[in-house]
C-alpha positions in Angstrom: 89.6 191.5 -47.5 87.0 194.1 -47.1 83.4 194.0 -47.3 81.7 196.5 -49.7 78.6 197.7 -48.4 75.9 198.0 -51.3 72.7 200.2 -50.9 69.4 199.6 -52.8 70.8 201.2 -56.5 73.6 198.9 -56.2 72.2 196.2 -55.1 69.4 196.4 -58.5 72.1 197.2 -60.1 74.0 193.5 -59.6 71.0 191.6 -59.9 70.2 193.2 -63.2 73.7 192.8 -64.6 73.3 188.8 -63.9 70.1 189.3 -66.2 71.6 191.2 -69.2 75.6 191.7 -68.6 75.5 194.3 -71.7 72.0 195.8 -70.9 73.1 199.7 -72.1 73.3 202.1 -69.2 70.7 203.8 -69.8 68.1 200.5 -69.8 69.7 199.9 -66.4 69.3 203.8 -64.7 65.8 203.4 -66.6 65.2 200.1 -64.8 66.5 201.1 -61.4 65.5 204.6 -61.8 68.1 206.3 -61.4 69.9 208.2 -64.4 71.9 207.0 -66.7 75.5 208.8 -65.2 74.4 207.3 -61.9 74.2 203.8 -63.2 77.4 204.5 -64.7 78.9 205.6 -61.9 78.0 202.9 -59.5 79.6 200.3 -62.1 82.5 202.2 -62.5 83.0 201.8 -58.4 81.8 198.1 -57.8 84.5 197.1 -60.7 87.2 199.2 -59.8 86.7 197.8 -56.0 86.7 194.2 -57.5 83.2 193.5 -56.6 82.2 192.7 -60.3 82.7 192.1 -63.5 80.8 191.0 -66.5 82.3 188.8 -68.9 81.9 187.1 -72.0 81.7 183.7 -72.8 80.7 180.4 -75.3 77.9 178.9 -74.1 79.5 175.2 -74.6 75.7 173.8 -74.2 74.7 175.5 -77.4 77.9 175.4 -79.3 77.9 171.4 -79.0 80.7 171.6 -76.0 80.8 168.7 -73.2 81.4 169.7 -69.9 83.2 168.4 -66.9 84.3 169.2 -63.7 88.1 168.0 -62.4 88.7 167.4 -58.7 92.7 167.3 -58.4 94.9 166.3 -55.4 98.5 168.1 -55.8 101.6 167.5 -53.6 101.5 170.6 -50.6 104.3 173.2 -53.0 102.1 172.9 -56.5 98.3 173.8 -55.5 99.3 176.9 -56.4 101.2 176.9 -59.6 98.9 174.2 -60.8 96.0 176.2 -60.9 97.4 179.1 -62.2 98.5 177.0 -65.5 94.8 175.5 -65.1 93.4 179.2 -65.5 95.5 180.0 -68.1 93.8 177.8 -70.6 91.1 178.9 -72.3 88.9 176.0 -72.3 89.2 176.0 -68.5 87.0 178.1 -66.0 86.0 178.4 -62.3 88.8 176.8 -61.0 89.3 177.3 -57.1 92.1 176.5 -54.7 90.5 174.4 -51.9 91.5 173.1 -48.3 94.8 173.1 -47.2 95.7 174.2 -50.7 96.4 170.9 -52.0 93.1 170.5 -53.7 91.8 172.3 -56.8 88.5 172.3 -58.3 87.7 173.4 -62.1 85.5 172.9 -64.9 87.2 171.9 -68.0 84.6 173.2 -71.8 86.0 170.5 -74.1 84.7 171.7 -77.7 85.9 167.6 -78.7 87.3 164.5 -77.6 91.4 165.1 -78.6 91.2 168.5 -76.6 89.4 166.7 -73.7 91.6 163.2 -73.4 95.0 165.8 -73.9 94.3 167.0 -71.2 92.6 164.3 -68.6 94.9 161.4 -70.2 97.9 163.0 -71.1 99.0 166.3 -69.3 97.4 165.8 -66.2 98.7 162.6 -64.9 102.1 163.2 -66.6 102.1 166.3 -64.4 104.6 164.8 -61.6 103.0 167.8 -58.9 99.2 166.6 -59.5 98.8 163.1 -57.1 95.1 161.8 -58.2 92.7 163.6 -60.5 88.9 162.5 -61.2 86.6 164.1 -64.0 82.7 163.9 -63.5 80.7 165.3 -66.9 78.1 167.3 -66.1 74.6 165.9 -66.6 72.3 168.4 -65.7 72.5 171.9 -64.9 70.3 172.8 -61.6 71.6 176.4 -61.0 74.9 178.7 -62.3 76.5 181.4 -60.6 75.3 184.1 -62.9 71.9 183.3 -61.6 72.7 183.5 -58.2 69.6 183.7 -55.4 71.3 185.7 -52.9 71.7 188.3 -55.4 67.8 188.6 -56.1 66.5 192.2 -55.2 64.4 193.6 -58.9 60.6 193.1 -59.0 59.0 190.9 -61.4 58.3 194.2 -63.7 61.9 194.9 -63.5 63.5 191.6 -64.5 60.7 191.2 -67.3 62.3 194.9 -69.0 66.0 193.2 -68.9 65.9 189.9 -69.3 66.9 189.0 -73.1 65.5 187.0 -75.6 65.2 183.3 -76.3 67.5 182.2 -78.0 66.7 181.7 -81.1 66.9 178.4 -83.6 70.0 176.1 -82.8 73.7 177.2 -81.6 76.2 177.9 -84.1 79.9 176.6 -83.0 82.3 179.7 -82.9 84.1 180.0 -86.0 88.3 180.5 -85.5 88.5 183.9 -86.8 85.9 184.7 -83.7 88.6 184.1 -80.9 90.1 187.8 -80.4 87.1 188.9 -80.3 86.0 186.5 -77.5 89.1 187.0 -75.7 88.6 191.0 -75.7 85.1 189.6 -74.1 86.1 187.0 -71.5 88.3 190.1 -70.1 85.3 192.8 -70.1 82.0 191.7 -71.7 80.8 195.6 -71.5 83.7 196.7 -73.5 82.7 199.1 -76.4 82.5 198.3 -79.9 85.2 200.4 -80.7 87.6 198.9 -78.5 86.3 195.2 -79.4 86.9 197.0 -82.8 90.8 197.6 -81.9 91.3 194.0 -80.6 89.9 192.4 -83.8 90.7 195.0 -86.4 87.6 194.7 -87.8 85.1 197.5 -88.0 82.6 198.4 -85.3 79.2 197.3 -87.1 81.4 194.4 -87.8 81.6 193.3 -84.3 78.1 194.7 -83.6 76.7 192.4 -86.2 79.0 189.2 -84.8 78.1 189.9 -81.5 74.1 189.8 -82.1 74.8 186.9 -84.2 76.0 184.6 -81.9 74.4 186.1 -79.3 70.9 185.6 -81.1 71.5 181.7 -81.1 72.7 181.0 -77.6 76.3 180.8 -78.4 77.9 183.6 -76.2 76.8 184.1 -73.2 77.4 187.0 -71.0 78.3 186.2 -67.0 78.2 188.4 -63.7 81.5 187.7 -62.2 81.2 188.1 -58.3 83.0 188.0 -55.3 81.0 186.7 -52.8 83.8 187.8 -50.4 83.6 191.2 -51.3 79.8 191.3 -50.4 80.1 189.5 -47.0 80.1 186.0 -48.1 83.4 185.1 -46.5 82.8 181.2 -46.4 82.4 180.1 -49.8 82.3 175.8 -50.0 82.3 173.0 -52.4 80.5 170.8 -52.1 80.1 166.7 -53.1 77.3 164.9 -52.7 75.8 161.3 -53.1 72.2 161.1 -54.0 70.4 158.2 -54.6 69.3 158.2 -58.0 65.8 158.0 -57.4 66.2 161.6 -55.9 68.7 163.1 -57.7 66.3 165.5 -59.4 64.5 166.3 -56.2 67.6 166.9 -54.3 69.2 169.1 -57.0 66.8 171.2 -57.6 66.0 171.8 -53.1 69.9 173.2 -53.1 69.0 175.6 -56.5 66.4 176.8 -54.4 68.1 177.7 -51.8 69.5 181.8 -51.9 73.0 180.4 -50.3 73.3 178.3 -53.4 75.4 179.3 -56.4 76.1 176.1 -58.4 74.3 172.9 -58.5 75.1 169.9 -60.9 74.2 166.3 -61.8 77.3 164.8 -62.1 78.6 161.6 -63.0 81.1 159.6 -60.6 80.8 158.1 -57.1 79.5 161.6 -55.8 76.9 162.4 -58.5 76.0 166.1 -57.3 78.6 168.9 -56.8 77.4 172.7 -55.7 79.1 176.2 -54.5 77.3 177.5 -51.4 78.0 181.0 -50.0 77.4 181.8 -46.6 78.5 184.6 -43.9 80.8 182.7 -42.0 81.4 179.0 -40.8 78.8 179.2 -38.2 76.4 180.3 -41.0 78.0 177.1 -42.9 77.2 175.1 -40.4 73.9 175.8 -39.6 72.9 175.8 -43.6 74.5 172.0 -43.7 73.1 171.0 -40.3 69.5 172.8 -40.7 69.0 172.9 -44.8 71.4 170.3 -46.7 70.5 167.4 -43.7 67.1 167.7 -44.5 67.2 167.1 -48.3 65.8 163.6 -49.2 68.2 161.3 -50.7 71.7 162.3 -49.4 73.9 159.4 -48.8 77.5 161.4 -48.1 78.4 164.8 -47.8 82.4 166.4 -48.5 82.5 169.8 -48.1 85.9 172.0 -48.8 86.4 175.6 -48.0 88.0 178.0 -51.2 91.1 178.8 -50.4 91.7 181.2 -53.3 89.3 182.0 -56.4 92.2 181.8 -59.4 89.7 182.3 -62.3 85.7 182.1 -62.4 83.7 182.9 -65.7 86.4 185.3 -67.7 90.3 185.7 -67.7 91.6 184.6 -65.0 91.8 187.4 -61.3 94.9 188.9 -60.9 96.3 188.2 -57.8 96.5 191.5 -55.7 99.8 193.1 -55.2 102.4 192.1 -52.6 102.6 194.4 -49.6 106.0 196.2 -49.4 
């Protein structure tokens, strides 16, 4: 896969998407100062080269949603197949191919119990490809992907003119009339109003005035879809960690710190921390593990697992790229 090279405009440009995906193009070229066709422009190109994306999603914290994250062990022919029909569910994200491709990891947004045990207690182990699964809630959030370290480049003046409000008063739960409408957004979360207007068939102020809505109390969310890959980040790991209890906290919030660090969680389980680290390569990897994770107070055990394949991360899920003749 090919590295995109990014220079100082795009570079702003990324880290002030992860701030406000649907900041208006001319709020970013007035941020990065550049104009408003050039901002435009350079979004147009890191898209089209599959560098980003910004998408659109329920913030499950806000609408009353549980979280979990699945490890699952699949016999060596299904890794494959089993995470594509993982990804194709909407109430599934980030799920990654891992190892020898006979691992997956995902996180499962379970807006009640029936959806949740359906799946965990039912599907999945009747599922004669999948060998051993095991779920871990999610406790406590330490750091998310959108808000990525290694993406950090904007001042303090610039981040304060993009990031958005506060949400404001408590989270309303999606209502089901709202779910073409997220669907249109978990595919492009900068799409116009008048094409969110096609996909709904409701009117444009319509959509405008939905979209502030539930944006206004925390419900949707908007996400900078990445490919660490694509910017030189070719080793991209999971990884499991025990923690003594005592120094959970401590030791989850050392790894948010740290710029290689896109994903850090308080877990339950017999590893009770899970993260995403993105380095250059597996000497970088193993440097950051030998030099930075060893010296994190706390850690009992450490897995680690390579990605394989990124099948789906915030939005729809990626479309695999086509076959070479």
């Amino acid at each position: 896969m090919e590295t995109v090279t990014l220079d100082d405009v795009d570079r702003g440009l990324v880290h002030a998407l992860q701030l406000d995906g649907r900041a208006s193009l001319r709020t970013l070229g007035q941020v990065l100062g550049v104009s408003e066709n050039t901002a435009a422009r350079r979004y147009q190109r890191l898209r089209a080269a599959g560098v980003l994306r910004v998408t659109g999603a329920v913030s499950g914290g806000e609408a009353g949603y549980t979280t979990w994250t699945l490890r699952l062990r699949t016999t060596p022919d299904a890794g494959a197949a089993v995470a594509d029909a993982l990804a194709d569910r909407p109430d599934v994200s980030w799920v990654h191919l891992l190892s020898g491709g006979t691992e997956i990891s995902c996180t499962v947004h379970a807006p009640d119990t029936s959806g949740r045990d359906d799946l965990l207690l039912h599907k999945l182990p009747r599922a004669s490809r999948v060998a051993a699964v095991s779920a871990h809630e999610l406790l406590h959030t330490f750091a998310l992907p959108d808000g990525w370290r290694g993406l950090h480049c904007l001042s303090a003046g610039q981040v304060g003119r993009l990031r958005p409000p506060v949400p404001e008063g408590p989270g309303i739960p999606p209502e089901p009339g709202d779910q073409p409408l997220l669907d249109a957004l978990a595919d492009d979360g900068r799409a116009s109003y008048t094409a969110l207007a096609r996909a709904t068939g409701w009117s444009d102020s319509a959509v405008r005035r939905r979209m502030d809505l539930l944006r206004r109390h925390g419900t949707l969310t908007y996400h900078l879809d990445v490919s660490p890959a694509r910017l030189g980040f070719r080793s991209e790991t999971r990884l499991w960690l025990t923690v003594s209890p005592a120094h959970l906290a401590e030791a989850g919030a050392a790894l948010a710190s740290h710029p290689e660090t896109s994903f850090a969680v308080a877990t339950t389980g017999t590893t009770n921390l899970t993260a995403m680290v993105n380095c250059r390569d597996g000497r970088d990897l193993y440097r950051y593990l030998t030099e930075r994770v060893a010296g994190i107070r706390g850690v009992q055990t450490l897995e680690s697992a390579p990605v394989i394949r990124t099948v789906k991360r915030a939005g729809t899920p990626l479309r695999r790229p086509a076959a070479r003749p």
